[in-house]
N, C-alpha and C positions, 0 to 999 in steps of 0.2 A: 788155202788157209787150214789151219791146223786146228783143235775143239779148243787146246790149252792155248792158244797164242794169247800175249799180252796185249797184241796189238789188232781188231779187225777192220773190217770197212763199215762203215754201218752207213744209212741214209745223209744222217746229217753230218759224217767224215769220221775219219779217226777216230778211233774207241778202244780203251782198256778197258775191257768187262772186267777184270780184279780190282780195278781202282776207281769204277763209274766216273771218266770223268775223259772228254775229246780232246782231241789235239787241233789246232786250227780248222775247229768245225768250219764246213762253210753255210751250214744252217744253226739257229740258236738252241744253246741246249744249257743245262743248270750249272755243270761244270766245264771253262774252256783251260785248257793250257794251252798261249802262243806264244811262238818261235821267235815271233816278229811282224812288222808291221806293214808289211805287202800287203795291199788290197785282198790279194788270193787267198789270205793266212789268220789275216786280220778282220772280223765280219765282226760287223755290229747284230744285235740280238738276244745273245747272251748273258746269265745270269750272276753269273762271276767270272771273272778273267783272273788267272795266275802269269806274268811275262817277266822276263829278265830287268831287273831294277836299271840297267843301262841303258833302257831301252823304256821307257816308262813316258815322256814326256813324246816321244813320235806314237807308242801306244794309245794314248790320250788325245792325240791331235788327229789317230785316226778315229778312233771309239768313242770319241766325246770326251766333256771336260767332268762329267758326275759318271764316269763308267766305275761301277766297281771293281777295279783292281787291286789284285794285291800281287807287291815287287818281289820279285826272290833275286839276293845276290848270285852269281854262278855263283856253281857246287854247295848253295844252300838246300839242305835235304827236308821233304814235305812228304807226308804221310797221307796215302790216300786208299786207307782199307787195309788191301793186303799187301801195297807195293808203296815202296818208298820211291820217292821221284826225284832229281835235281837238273839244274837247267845250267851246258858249258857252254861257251863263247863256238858261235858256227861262223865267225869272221866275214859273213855275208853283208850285214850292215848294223849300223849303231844299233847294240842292242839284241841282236838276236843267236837264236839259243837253240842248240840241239836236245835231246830232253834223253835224259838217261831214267831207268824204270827197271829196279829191281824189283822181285819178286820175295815172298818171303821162304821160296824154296831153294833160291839161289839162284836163279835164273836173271840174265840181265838182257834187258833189249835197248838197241837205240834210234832214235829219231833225227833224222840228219836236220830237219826240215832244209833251206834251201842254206849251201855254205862253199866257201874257198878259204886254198890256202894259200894265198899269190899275201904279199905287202900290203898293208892298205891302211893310210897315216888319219881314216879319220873314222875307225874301231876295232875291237879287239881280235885279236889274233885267234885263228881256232884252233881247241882245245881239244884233243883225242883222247880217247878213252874206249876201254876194253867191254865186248860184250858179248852175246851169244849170237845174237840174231840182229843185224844192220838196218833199217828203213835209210833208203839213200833217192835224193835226187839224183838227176840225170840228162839235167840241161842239155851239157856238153861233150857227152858220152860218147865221144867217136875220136880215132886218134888223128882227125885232121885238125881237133882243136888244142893246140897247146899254146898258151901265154906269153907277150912279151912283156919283160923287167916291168913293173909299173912306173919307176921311174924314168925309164926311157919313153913310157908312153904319154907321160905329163913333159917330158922335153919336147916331144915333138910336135902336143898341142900348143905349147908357147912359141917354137918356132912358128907356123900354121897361125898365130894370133898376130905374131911380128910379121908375117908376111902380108898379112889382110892390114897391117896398120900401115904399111907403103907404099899400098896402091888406094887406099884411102875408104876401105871396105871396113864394116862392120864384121866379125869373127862370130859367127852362128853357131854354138855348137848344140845340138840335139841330145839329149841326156834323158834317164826317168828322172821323175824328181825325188823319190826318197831315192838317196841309196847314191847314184852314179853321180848326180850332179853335187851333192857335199864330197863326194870323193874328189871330185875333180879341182874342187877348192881345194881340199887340203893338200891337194899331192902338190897345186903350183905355188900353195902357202910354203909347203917345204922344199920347194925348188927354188923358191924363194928364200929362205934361208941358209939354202948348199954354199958352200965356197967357190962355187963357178963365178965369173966374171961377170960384171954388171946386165955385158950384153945378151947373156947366156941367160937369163932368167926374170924373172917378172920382179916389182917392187912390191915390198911386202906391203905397200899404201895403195896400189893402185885397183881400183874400183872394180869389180864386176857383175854386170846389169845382169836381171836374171826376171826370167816370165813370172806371173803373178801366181802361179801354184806353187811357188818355192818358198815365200817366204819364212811360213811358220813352220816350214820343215827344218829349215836351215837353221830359224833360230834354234830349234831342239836339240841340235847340234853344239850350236853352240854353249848353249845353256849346260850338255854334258860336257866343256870341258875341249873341245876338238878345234886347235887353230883350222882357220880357214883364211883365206885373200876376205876382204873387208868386201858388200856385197848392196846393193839398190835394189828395187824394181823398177824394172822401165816403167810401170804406169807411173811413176811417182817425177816421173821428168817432163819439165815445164816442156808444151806442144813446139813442133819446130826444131827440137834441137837432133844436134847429129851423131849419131853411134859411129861415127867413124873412125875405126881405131882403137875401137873396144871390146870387150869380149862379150859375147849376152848367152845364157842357158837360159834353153827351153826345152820344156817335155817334148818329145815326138809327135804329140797331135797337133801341136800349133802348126807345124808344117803346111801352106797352102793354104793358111787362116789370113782374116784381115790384118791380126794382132801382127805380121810379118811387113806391114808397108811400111810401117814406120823407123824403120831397120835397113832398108832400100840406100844407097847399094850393097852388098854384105854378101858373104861367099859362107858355105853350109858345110858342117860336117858332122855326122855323126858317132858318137862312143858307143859304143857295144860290142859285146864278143861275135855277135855273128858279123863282125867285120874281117875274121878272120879268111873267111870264105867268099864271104858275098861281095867284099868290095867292090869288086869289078863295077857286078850290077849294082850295087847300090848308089855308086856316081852316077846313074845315072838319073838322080833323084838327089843326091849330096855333093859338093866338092871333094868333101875332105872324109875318111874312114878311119876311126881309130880303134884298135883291139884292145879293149876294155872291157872287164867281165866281173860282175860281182860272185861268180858261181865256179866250180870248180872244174877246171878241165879234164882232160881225158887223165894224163899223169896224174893230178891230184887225184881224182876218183880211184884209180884201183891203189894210190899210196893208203889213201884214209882206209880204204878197206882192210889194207894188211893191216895200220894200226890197230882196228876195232881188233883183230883176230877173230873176227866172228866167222862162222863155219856156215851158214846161214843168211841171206840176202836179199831183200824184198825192194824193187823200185815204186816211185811213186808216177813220174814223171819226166820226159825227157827221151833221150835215144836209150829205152829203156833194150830196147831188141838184142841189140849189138852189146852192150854192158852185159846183159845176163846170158848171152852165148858165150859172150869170151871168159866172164867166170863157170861157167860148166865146164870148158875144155878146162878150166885150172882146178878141179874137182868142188868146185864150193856150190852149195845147193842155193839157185838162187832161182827167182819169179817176178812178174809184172804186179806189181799191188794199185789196180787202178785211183787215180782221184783227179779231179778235176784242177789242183796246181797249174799255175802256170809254165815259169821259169822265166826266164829274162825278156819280158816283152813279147806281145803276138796282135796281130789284128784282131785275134777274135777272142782275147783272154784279158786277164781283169788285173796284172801284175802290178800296174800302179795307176789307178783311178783315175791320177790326174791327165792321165795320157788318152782324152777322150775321142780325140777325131783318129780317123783314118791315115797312119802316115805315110805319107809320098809315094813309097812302092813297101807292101804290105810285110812285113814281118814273118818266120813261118809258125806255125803252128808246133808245137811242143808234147801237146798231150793228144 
């Protein structure tokens, strides 16, 4: 780190000493700006909260319903000292926001926090902008991860759903709950909507059961605005009856929980980008793997890079190794900026709270 940087580490996380004020502390401090509302990003404690006004109603359902927040529209500009601040769409989930921070020397830095640039029908698309110096995650920092269509990947959890509906199994699918599981609504909401043939896609009516940490996520979803498939919780179905032939989301920790008998018979699969790699092994704990990733892959990372034009490059988290070798050989000055972030799921990281037990065969570590 540099004496002038806009951006250091400090105890309780992220810090602009020009503008006294953290970025997804993960301890409490008097000023937070967040990105969004991941457990890792999003800490209760704090004495004001600044977060993307699309993003305000999952802010609040993780921070409490009396947190003092105040919403900024992206690219609404806030004044904090010597640096003027504004928050662009990071495409990562309803709501969250990369944080732009000019200086009043001219200097611009930016804060990725966690973001992708894949399709994704249930929030905003992310917004590039120009800067001196990058903060990037780096989930998926390696070029064995690169994405498939997300529409082909909500075709092939529908097929996967029609197949479990013919052998008279329940369709399990394992998701986090902010973030993957409203994604997964809306992509087969809009699969549902395509011009495909009846047989080719789901009914825009038809029901899907979802674990009881979803609920008041999804409504917040819905509440901004985000078609999704129409949605239950299994606790709310009379004892006895049969999921067979239905779709059910559940966070990853229910996996190998009691909450799963009632589900019996039912065939498992998991969404996530580390499906890209691990499928193999992770059938062997799933039936089904789908490449699904709220985070940006290896090609989106160093795309967003060029966009930034920044000369300058600081990670936070992720296969930080391999990303900040391969920009030195392309002459750009870049470094590991430690912090405790997660990235997309891990046995021993905090990325979405609701994701409490252990699941089936363990996650890897990220940071």
């Amino acid at each position: 780190m540099k004496e002038d940087d806009l951006v250091i580490v400090r105890p309780e996380g992220l810090y602009c000493p020009q503008g006294d004020f953290h970025i997804d502390p993960w301890r409490g401090v008097p000023r937070a700006v967040i990105t969004h509302a991941h457990g890792d990003h999003a800490r209760t404690g704090s004495q004001h909260y600044w977060g993307a006004s699309r993003g305000l109603g999952l802010l609040r359902e993780r921070l409490g319903r009396q947190s003092p927040i105040t919403p900024l529209d992206y690219g609404q500009k806030l004044r904090f000292n010597e640096v003027t601040i504004s928050l662009h769409s990071a495409g990562h989930v309803l709501g969250s926001a990369q944080v732009r921070i000019e200086h009043d020397d001219g200097r611009v830095w930016g804060v990725s926090g966690d973001f992708k640039r894949d399709a994704d029908a249930s929030c905003d698309p992310f917004e590039p902008f120009r800067c001196d110096t990058w903060i990037t995650e780096a989930t998926f920092a390696l070029p064995i991860y690169r994405w498939t269509e997300t529409a082909e990947v909500a075709a092939e959890i529908f097929a996967w759903w029609q197949a479990c509906k013919q052998d008279g199994q329940a369709a399990v699918l394992f998701c986090y709950s902010l973030g993957k599981a409203q994604r997964v609504l809306a992509e087969l909401a809009a699969l549902a909507a395509s011009p495909l043939d009846a047989a080719s896609k789901p009914s825009s009516d038809e029901i899907v059961y979802v674990h009881g940490a979803m609920p008041g996520l999804i409504k917040a979803y819905r509440q901004a605005g985000i078609p999704m498939l129409p949605t239950d919780a299994v606790g709310n179905q009379p004892k006895g009856m049969s999921f067979a032939g239905k779709l059910v989301l559940a966070p990853p920790g229910a996996s190998g929980t009691p909450w799963m008998k009632r589900l019996h018979p039912c065939s498992t699969g998991f969404a996530s980008g580390w499906m890209r790699v691990r499928g193999g092994k992770r059938r062997l704990a799933y039936d089904r793997g789908f490449v699904m990733s709220d985070h940006a892959d290896w090609d989106s990372l160093l795309r967003t890079i060029d966009d930034t034009g920044a000369k300058r490059v600081l990670v936070t988290h992720g296969h930080g190794d391999a990303l900040i070798a391969h920009l030195r050989d392309r002459g750009i000055e870049a470094a590991m900026l430690a912090t405790p972030f997660a990235g997309e799921g891990g046995a021993a990281d905090d990325h979405d709270p609701d994701d409490v037990a252990t699941p089936a065969l363990p996650l890897p570590a990220e940071s």
